[in-house]
C-alpha positions as CSV (number, residue, x, y, z in Angstrom):
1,X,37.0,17.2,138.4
2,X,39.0,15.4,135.7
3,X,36.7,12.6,135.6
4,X,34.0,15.1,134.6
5,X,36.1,16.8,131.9
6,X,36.9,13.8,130.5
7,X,32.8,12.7,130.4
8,X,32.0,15.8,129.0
9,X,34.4,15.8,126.2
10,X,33.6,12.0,125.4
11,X,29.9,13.2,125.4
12,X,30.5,15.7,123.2
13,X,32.3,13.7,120.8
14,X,29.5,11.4,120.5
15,X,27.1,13.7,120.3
16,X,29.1,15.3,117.0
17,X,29.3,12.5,115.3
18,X,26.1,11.8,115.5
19,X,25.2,15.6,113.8
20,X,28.1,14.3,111.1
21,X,26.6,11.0,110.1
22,X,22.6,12.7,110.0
23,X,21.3,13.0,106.7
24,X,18.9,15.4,105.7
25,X,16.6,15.1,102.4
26,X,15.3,17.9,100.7
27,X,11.4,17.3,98.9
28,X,10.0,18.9,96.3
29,X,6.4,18.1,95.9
30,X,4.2,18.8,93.1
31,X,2.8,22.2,93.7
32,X,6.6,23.2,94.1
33,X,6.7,23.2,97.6
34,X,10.1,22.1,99.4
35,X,10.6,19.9,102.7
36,X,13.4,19.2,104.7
37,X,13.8,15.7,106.2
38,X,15.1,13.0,107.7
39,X,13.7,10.4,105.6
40,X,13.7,9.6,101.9
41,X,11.1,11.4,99.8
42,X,7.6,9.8,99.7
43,X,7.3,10.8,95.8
44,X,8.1,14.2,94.4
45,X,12.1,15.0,93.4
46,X,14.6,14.2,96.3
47,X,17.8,15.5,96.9
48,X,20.3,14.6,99.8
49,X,22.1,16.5,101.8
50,X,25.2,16.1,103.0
51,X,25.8,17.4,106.2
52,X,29.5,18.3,105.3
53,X,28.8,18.8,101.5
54,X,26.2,19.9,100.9
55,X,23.5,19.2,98.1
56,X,23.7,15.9,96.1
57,X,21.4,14.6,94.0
58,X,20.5,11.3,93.9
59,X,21.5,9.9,90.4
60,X,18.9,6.6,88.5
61,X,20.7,3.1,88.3
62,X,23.1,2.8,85.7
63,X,21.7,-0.1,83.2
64,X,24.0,-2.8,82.0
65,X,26.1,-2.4,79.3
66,X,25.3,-4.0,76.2
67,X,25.9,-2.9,71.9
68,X,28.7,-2.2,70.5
69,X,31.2,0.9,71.0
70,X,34.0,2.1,69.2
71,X,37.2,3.0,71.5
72,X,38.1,6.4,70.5
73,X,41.3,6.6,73.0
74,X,42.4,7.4,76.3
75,X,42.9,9.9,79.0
76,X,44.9,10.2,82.5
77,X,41.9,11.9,83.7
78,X,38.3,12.1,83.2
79,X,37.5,15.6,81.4
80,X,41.1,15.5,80.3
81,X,42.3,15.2,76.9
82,X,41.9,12.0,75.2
83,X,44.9,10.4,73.1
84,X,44.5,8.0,70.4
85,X,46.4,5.1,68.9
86,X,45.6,6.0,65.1
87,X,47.3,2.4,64.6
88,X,44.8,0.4,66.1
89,X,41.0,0.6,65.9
90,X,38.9,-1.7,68.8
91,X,35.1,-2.5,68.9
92,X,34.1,-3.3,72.1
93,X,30.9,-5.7,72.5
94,X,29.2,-5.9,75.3
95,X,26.1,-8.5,76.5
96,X,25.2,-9.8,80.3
97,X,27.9,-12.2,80.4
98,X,30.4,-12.0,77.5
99,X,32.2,-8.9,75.6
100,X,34.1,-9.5,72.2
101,X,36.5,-7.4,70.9
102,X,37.5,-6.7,67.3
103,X,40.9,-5.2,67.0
104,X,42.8,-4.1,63.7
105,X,46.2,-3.1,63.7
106,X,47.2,-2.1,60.0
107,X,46.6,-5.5,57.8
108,X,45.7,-7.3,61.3
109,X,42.0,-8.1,62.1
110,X,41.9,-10.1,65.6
111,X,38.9,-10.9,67.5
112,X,38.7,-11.2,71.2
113,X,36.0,-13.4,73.2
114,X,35.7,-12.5,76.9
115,X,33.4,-13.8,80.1
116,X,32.7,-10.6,82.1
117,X,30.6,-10.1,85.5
118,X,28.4,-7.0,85.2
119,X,27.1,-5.6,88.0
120,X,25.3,-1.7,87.8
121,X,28.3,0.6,87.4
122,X,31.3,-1.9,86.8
123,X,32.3,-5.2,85.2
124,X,35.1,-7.8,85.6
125,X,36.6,-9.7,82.4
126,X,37.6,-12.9,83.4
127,X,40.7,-13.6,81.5
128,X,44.2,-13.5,82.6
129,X,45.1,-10.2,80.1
130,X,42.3,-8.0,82.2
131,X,43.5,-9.2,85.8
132,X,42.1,-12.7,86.1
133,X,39.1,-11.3,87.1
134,X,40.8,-9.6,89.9
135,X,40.0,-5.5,88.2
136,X,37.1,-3.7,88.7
137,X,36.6,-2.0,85.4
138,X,34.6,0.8,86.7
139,X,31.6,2.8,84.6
140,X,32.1,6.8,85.0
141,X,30.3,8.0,82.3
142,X,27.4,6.1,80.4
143,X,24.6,7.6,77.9
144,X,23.2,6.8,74.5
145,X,26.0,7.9,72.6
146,X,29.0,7.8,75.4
147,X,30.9,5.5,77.5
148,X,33.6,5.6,79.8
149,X,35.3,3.2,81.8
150,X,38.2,3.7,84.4
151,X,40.8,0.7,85.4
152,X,44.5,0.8,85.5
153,X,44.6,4.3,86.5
154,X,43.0,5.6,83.4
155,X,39.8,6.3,81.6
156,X,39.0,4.5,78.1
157,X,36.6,6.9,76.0
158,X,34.3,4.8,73.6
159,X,31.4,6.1,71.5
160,X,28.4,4.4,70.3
161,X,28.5,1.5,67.3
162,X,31.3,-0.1,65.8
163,X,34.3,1.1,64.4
164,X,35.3,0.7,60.8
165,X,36.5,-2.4,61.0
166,X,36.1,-5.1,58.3
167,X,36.1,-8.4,60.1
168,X,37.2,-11.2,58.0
169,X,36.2,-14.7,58.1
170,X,38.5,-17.7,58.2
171,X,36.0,-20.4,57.1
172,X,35.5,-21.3,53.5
């Protein structure tokens, strides 16, 4: 009798997880009409459903970054309020492989050359002030005008174009 108890409760088990890890995808064709299945959506909108959840809606690929974007500060959290070092102004550049930063700090005008990987969503600078290559530097919010990026346990808010920042040649 044990031995039975003990089947029925594996069997359930199994059978559970199997209802937790099922997803469902809701279709909406053209004409408006909506369809609930297993599979992804043939064409039409598609959202997925979580069976825990709930509705989720599948978001486009991130592109790469790339252009130029002024840092306007920092914040412990992502909607939270963003606190900036009126000291210091920072451009940050990006392209496929490399990002340059210009930094000015009162009469001080520094710029930065940096190898990054970029992969959709994230990017790794490859020098041993950003981790050695070792920190995800993670995209959480990207449009035309507005960037932010998350590593180190906060969230750095940058805006489109450069910052007013006069960069001044060496050479003669």
């Amino acid at each position: 009798m044990i031995i039975i108890i003990r089947c029925f409760c594996l069997l359930f088990f199994l059978g559970f997880s199997q209802v937790v890890s099922a997803s469902v995808f809701k279709c909406t064709a053209a004409d408006g009409s909506v369809v609930f299945q297993g599979a992804a959506c043939i064409s039409g909108n598609e959202a997925r459903i979580d069976m825990l959840f709930g509705e989720q809606t599948i978001n486009e690929p991130m592109a790469l970054l790339n252009g130029s974007w002024c840092e306007l500060g920092k914040s412990k959290v992502l909607g939270g309020t963003v606190y900036r070092d009126e000291a210091l102004s920072r451009t940050w550049i990006f392209d496929k492989h490399e990002m340059t930063q210009h930094i000015q700090q009162g009469q001080r005008q520094d710029t930065f050359n940096y190898n990054i990987r970029q992969r959709t969503g994230q990017f790794v600078i490859d020098h041993p002030a950003f981790g050695s290559g070792q920190v995800n530097w993670h995209v959480r919010r990207h449009t035309e005008q507005e960037l932010v990026i998350a590593a180190y346990g906060s969230f750095t808010h940058l805006t489109a174009g450069e910052c007013d920042i006069t960069v001044v040649s060496t050479k003669n």
